[in-house]
KOLVEXZA-90756 format. One record per residue: residue number from 0; residue in three letters; x, y, z of N, C-alpha, C in turn. Coordinates in pm, whole numbers, m for minus. Layout:
N
pos=NUM code=ala n.c1=X n.c2=Y n.c3=Z ca.c1=X ca.c2=Y ca.c3=Z c.c1=X c.c2=Y c.c3=Z
...
% end
This chain:
139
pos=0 code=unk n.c1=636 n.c2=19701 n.c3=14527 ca.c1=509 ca.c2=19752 ca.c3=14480 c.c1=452 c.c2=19650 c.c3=14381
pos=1 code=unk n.c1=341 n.c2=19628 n.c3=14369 ca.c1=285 ca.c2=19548 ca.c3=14308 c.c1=205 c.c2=19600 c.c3=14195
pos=2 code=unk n.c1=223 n.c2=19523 n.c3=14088 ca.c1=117 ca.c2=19537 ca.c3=13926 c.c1=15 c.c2=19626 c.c3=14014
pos=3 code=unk n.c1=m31 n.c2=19782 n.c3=13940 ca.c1=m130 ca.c2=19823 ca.c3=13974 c.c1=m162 c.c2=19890 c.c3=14042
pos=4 code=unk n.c1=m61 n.c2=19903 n.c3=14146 ca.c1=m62 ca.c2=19932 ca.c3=14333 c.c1=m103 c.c2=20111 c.c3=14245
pos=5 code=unk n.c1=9 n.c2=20150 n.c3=14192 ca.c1=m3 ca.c2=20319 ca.c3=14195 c.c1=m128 c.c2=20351 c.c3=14105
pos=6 code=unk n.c1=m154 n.c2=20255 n.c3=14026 ca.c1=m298 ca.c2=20311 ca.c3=13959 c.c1=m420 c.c2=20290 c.c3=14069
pos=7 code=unk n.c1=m418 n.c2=20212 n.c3=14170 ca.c1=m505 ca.c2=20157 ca.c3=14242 c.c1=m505 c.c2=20271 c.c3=14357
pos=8 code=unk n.c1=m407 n.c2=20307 n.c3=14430 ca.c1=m383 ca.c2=20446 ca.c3=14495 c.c1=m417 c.c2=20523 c.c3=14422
pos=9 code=unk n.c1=m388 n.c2=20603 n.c3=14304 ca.c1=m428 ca.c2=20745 ca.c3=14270 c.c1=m583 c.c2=20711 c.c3=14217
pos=10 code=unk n.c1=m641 n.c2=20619 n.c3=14194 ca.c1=m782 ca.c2=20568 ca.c3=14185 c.c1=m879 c.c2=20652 c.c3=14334
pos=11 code=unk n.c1=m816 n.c2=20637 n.c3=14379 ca.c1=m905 ca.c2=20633 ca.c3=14544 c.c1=m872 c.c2=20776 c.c3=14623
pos=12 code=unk n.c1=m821 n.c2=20838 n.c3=14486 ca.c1=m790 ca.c2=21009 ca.c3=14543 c.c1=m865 c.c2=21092 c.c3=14489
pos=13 code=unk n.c1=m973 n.c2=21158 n.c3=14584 ca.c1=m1048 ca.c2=21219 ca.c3=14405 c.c1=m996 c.c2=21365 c.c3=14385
pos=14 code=unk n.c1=m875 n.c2=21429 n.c3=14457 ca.c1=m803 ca.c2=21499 ca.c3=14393 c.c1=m708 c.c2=21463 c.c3=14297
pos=15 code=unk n.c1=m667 n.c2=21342 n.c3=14268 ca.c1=m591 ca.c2=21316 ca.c3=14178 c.c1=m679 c.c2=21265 c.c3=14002
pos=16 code=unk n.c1=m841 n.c2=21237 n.c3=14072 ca.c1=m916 ca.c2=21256 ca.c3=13925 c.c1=m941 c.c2=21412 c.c3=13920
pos=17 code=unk n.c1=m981 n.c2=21492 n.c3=13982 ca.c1=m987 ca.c2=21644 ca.c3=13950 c.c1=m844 c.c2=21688 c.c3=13878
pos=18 code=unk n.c1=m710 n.c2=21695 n.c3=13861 ca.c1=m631 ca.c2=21736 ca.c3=13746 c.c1=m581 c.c2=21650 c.c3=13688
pos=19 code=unk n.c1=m690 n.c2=21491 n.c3=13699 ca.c1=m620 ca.c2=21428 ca.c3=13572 c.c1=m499 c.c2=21339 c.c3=13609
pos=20 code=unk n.c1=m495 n.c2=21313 n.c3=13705 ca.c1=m333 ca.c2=21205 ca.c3=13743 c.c1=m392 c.c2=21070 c.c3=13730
pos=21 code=unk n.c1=m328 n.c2=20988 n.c3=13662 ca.c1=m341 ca.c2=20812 ca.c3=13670 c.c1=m125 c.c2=20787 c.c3=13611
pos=22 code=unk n.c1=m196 n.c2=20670 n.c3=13619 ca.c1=m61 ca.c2=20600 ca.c3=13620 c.c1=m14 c.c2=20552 c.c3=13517
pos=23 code=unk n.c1=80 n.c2=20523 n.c3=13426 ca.c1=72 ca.c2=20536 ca.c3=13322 c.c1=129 c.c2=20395 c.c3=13279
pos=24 code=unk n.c1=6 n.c2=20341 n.c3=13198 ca.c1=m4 ca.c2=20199 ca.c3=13158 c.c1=128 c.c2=20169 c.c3=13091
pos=25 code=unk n.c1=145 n.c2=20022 n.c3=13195 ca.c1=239 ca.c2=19941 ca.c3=13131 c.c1=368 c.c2=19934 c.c3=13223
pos=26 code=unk n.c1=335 n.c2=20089 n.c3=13330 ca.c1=456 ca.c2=20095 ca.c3=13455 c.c1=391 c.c2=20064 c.c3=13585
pos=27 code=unk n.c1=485 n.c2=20084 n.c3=13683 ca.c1=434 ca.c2=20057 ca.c3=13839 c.c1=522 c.c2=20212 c.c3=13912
pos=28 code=unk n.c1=598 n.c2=20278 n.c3=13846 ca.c1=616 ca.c2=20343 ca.c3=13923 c.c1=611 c.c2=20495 c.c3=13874
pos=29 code=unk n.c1=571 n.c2=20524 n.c3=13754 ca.c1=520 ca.c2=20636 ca.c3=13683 c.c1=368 c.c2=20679 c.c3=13676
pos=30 code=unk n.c1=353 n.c2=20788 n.c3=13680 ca.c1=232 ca.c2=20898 ca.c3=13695 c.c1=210 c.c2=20988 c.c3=13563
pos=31 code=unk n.c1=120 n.c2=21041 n.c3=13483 ca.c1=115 ca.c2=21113 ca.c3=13440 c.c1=m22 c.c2=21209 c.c3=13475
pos=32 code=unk n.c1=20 n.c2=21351 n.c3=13426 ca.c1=m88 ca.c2=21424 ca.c3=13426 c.c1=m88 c.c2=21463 c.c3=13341
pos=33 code=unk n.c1=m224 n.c2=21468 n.c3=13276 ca.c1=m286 ca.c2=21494 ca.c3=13155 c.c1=m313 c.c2=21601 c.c3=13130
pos=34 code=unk n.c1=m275 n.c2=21698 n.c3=13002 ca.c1=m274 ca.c2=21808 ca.c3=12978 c.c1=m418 c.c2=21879 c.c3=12987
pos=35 code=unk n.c1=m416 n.c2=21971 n.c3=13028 ca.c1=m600 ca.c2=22051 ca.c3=13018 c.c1=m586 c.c2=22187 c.c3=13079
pos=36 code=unk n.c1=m690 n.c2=22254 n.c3=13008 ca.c1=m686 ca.c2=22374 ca.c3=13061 c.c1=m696 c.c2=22492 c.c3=13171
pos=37 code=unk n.c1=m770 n.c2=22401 n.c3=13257 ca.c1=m796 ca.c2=22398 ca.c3=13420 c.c1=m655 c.c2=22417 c.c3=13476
pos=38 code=unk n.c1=m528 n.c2=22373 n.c3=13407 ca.c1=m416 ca.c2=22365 ca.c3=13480 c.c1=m314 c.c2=22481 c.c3=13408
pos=39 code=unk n.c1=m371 n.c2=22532 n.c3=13349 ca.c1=m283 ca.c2=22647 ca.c3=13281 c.c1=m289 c.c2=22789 c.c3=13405
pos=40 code=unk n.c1=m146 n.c2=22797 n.c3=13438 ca.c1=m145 ca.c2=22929 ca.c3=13550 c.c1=m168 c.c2=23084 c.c3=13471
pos=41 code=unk n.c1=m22 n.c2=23094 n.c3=13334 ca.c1=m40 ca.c2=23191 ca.c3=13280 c.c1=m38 c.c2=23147 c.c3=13102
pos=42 code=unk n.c1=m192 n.c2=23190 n.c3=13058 ca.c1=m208 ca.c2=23197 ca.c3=12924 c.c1=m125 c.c2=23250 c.c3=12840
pos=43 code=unk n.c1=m61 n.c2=23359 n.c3=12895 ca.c1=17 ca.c2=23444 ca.c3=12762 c.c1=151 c.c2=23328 c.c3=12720
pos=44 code=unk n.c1=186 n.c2=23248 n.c3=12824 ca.c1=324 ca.c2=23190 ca.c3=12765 c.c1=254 c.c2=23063 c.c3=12657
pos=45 code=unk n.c1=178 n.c2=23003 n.c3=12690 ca.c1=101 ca.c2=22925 ca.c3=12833 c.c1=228 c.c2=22853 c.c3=12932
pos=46 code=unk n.c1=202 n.c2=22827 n.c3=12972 ca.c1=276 ca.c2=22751 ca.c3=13071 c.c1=137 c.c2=22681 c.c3=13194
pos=47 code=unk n.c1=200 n.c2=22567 n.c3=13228 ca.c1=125 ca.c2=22486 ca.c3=13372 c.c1=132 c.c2=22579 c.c3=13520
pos=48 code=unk n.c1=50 n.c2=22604 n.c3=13569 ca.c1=61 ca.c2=22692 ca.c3=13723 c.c1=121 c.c2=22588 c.c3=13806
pos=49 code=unk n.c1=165 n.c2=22651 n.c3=13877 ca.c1=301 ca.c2=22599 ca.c3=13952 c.c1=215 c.c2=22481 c.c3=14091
pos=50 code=unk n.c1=141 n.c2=22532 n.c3=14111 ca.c1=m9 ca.c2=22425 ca.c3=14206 c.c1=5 c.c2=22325 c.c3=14152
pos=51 code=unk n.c1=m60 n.c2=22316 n.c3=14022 ca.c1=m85 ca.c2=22220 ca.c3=13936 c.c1=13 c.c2=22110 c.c3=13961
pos=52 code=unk n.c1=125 n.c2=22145 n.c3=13900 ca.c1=262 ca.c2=22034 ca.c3=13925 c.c1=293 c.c2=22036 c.c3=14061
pos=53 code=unk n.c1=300 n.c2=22094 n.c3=14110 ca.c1=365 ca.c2=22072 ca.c3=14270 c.c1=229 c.c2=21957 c.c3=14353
pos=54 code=unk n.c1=119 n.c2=22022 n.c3=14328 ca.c1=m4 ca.c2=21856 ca.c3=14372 c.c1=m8 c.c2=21802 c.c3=14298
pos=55 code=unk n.c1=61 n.c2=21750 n.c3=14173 ca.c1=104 ca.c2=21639 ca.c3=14097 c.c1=154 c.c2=21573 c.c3=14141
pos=56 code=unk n.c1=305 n.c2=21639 n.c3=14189 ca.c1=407 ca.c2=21565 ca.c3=14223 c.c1=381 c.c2=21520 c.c3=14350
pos=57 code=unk n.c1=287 n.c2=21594 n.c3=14452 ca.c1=271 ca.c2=21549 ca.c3=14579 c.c1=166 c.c2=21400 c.c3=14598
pos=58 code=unk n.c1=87 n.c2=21425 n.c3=14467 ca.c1=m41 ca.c2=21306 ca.c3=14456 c.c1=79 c.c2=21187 c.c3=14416
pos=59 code=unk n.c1=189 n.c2=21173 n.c3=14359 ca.c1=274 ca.c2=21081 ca.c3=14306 c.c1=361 c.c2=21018 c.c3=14419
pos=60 code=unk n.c1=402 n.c2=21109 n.c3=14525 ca.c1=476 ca.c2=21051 ca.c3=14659 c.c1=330 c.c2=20973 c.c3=14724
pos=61 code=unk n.c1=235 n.c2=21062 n.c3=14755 ca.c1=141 ca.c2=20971 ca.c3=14816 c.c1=125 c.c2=20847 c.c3=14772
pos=62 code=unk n.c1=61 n.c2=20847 n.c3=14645 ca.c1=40 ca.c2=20726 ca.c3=14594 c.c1=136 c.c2=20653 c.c3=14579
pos=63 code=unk n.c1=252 n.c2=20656 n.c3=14527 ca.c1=392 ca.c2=20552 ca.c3=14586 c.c1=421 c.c2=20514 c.c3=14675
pos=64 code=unk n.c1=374 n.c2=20592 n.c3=14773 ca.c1=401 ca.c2=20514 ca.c3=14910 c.c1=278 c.c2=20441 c.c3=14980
pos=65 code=unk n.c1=163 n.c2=20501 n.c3=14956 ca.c1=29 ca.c2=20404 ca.c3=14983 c.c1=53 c.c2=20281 c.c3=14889
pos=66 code=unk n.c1=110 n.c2=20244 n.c3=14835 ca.c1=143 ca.c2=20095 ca.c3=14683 c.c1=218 c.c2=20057 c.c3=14747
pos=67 code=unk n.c1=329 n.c2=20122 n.c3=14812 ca.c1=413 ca.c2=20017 ca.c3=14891 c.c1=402 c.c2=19968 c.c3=15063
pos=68 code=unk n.c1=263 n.c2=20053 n.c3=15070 ca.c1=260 ca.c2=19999 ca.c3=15198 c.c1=138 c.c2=19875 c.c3=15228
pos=69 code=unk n.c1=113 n.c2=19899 n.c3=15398 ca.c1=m20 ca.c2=19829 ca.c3=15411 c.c1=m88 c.c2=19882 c.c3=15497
pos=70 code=unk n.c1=m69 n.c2=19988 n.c3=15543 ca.c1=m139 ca.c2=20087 ca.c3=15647 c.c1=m269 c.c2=20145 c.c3=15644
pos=71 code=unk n.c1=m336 n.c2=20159 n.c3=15696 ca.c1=m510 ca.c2=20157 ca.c3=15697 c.c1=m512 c.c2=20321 c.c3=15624
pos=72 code=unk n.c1=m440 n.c2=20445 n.c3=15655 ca.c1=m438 ca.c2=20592 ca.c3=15584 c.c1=m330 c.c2=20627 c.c3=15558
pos=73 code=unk n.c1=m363 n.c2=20727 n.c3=15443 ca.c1=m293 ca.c2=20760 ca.c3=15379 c.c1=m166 c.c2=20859 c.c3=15464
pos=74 code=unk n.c1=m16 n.c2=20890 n.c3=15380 ca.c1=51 ca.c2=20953 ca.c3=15465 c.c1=m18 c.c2=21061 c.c3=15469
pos=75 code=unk n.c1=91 n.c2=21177 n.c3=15589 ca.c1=54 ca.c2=21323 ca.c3=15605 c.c1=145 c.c2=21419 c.c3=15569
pos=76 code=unk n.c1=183 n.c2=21458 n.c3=15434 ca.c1=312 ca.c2=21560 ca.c3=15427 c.c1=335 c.c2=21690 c.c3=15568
pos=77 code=unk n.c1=487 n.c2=21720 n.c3=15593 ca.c1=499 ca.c2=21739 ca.c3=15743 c.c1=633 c.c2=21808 c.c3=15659
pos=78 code=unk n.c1=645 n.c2=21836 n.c3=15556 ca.c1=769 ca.c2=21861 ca.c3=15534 c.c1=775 c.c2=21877 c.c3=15334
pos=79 code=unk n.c1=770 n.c2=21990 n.c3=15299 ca.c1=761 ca.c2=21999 ca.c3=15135 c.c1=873 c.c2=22083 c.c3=15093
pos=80 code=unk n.c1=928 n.c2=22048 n.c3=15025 ca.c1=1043 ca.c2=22123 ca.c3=14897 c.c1=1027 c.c2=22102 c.c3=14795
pos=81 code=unk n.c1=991 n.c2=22181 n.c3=14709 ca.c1=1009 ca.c2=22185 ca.c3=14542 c.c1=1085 c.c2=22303 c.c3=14480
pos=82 code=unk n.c1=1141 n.c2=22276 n.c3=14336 ca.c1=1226 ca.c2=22327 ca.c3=14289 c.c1=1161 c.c2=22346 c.c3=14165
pos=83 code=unk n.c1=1093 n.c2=22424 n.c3=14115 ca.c1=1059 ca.c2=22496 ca.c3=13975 c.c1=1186 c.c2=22469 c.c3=13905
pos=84 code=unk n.c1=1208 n.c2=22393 n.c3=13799 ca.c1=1345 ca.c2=22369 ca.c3=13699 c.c1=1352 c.c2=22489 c.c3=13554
pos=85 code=unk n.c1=1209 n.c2=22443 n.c3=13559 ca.c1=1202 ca.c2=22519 ca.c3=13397 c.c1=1026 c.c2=22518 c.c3=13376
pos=86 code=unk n.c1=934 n.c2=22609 n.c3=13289 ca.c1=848 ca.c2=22597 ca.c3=13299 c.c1=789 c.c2=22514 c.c3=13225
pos=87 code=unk n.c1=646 n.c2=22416 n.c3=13269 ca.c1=605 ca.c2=22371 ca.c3=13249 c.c1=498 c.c2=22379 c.c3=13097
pos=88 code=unk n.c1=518 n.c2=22302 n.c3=12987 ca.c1=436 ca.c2=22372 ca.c3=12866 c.c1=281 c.c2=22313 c.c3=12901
pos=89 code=unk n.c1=204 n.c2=22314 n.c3=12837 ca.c1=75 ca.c2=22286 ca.c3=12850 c.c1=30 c.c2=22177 c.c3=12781
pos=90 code=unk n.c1=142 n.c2=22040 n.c3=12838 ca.c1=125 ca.c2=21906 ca.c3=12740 c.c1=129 c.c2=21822 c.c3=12880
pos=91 code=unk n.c1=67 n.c2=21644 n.c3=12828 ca.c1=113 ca.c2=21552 ca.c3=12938 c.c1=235 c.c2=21580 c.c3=12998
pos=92 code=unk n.c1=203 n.c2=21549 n.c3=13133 ca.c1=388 ca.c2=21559 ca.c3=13251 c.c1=349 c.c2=21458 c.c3=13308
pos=93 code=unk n.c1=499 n.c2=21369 n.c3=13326 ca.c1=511 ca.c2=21267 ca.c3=13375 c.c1=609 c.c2=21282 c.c3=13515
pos=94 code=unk n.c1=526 n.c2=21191 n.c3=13599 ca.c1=611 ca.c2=21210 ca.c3=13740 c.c1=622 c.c2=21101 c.c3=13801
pos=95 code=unk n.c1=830 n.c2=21027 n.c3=13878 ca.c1=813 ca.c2=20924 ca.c3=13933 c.c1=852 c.c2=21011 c.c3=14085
pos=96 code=unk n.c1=828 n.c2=20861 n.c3=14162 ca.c1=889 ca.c2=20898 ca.c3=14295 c.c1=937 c.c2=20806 c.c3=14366
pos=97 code=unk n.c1=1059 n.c2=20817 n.c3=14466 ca.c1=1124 ca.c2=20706 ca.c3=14474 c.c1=1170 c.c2=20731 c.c3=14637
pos=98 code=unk n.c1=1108 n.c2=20649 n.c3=14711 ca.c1=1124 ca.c2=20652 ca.c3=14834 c.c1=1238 c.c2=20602 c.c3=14901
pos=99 code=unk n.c1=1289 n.c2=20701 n.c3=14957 ca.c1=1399 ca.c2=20749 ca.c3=14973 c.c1=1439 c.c2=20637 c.c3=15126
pos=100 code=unk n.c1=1353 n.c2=20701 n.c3=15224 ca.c1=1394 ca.c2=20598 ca.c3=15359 c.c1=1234 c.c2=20638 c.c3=15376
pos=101 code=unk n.c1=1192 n.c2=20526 n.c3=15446 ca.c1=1029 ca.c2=20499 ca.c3=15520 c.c1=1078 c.c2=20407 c.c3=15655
pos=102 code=unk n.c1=1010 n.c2=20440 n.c3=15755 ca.c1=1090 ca.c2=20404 ca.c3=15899 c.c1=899 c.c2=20384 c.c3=15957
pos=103 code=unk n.c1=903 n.c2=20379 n.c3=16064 ca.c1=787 ca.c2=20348 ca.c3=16120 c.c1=714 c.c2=20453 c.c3=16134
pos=104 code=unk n.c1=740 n.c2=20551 n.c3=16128 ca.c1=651 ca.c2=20674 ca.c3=16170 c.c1=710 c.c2=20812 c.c3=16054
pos=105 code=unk n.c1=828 n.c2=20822 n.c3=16012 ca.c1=833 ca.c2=20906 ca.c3=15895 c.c1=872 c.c2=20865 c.c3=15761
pos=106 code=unk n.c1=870 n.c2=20893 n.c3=15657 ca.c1=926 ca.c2=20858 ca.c3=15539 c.c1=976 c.c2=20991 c.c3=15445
pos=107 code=unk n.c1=1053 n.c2=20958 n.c3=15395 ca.c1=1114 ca.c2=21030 ca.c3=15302 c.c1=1147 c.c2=21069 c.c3=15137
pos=108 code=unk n.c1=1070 n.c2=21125 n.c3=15043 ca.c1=1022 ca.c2=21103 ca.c3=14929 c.c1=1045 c.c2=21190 c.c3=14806
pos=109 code=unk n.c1=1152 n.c2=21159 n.c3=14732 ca.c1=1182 ca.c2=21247 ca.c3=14644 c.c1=1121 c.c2=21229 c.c3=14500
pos=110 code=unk n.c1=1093 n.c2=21286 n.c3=14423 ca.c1=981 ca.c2=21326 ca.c3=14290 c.c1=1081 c.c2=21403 c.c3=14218
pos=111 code=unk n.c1=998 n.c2=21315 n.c3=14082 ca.c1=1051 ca.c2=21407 ca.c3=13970 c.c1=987 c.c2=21406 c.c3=13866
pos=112 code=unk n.c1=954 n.c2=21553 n.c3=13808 ca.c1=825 ca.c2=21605 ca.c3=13703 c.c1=891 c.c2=21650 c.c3=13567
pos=113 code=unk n.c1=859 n.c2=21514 n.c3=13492 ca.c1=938 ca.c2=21607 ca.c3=13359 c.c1=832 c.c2=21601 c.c3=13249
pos=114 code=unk n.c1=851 n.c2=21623 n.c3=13104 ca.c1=722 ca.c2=21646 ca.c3=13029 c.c1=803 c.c2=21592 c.c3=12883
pos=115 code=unk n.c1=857 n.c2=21593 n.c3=12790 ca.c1=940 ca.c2=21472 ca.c3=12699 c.c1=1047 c.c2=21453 c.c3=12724
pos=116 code=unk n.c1=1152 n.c2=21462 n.c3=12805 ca.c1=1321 ca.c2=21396 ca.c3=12873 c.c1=1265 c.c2=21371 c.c3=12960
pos=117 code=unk n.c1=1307 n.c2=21276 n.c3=13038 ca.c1=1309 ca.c2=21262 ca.c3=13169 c.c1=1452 c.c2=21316 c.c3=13204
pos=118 code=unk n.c1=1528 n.c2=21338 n.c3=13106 ca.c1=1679 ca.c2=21389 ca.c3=13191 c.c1=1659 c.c2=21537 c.c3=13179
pos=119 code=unk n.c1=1585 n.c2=21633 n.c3=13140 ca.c1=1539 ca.c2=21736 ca.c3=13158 c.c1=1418 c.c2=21759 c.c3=13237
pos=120 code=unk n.c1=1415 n.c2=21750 n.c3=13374 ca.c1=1298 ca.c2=21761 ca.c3=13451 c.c1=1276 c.c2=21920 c.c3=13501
pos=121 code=unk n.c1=1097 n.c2=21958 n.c3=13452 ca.c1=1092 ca.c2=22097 ca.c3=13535 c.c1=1014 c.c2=22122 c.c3=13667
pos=122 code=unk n.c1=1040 n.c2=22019 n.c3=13742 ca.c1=1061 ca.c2=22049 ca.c3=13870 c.c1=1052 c.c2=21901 c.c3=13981
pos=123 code=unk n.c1=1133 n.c2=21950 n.c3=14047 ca.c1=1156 ca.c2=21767 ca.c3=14145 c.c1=1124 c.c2=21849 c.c3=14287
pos=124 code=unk n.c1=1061 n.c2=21788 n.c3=14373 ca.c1=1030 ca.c2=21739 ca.c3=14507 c.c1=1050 c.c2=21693 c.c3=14583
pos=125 code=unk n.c1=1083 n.c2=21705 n.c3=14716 ca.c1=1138 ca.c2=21611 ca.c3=14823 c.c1=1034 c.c2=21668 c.c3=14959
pos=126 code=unk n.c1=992 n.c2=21574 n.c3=15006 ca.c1=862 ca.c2=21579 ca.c3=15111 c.c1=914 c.c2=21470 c.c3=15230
pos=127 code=unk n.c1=876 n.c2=21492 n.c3=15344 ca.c1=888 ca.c2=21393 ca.c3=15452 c.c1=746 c.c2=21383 c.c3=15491
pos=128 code=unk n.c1=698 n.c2=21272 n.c3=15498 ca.c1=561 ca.c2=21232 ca.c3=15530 c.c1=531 c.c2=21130 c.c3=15681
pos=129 code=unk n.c1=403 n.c2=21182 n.c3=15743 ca.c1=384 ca.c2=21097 ca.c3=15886 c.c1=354 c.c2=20989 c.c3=15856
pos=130 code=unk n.c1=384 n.c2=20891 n.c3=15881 ca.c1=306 ca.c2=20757 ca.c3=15817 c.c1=190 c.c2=20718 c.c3=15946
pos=131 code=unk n.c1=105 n.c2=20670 n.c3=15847 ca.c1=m15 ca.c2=20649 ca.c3=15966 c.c1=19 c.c2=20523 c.c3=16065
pos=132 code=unk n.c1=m2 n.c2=20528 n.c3=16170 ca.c1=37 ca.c2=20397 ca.c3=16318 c.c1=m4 c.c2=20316 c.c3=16204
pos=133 code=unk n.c1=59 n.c2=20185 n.c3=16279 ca.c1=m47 ca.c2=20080 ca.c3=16240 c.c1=m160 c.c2=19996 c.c3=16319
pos=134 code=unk n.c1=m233 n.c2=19954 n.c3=16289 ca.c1=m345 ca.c2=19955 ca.c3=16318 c.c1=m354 c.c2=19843 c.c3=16467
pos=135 code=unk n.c1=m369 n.c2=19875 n.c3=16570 ca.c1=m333 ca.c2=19794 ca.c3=16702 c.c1=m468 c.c2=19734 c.c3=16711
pos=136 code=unk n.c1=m412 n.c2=19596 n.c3=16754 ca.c1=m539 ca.c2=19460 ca.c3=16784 c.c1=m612 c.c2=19549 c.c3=16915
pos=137 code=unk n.c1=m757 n.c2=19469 n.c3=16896 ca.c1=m848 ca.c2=19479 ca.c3=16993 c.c1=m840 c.c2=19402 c.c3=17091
pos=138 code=unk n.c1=m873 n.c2=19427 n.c3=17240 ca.c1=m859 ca.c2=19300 ca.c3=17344 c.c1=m1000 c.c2=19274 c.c3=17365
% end
């Protein structure tokens, strides 16, 4: 992946500017989402709605794997698991993702959403995604 690649992917998602995901200066393979109120599920704790982080973590496989590729579109999730760890407070969460196996036509992508440990994460992800053909010459 190259300087930029994941800020340059989640750039070109405009669901990932609607809750706030960029990449978090100074890395290539970290994400954060920025705390706001739009993303609060239940007020009384507060806590983050469970959407919120789970298309966090899903905008973070995409964009990691659009940075490491060169394919004309984006993948197609075909396959989602997440694991709620612990709840989410209503501060920045940071999410990496680390591609697991990518083959010609599927890939494999595990995530992880934590908010100050990274060795305390509240909730990780594992997705299998279609990868788009690649793009066949004209005759």
């Amino acid at each position: 992946m190259t300087t930029g690649a994941l800020a340059a992917a989640l750039a070109g998602i405009p669901y990932a500017r609607f809750l706030g995901v960029e990449a978090v200066a100074g890395t290539d393979d970290t994400a954060i989402l920025r705390s706001s109120r739009h993303l609060i599920g239940n007020p009384m704790l507060p806590a983050l709605h469970g959407g919120s982080v789970a298309g966090f973590m899903e905008l973070t496989a995409i964009a990691t794997l659009m940075a490491a590729s060169t394919r004309p579109h984006p993948p197609r999730p075909i396959d989602v698991s997440v694991a709620y760890l612990r709840s989410g407070r209503p501060v920045d969460t940071f999410a990496r993702a680390q591609i697991r196996k990518a083959g010609r036509r599927i890939a494999y992508v595990h995530v992880l959403a934590w908010q100050t440990d990274e060795a305390a994460p509240i909730a990780e992800m594992s997705v299998h995604f279609q990868l788009a053909e690649e793009s066949m010459p004209t005759s």
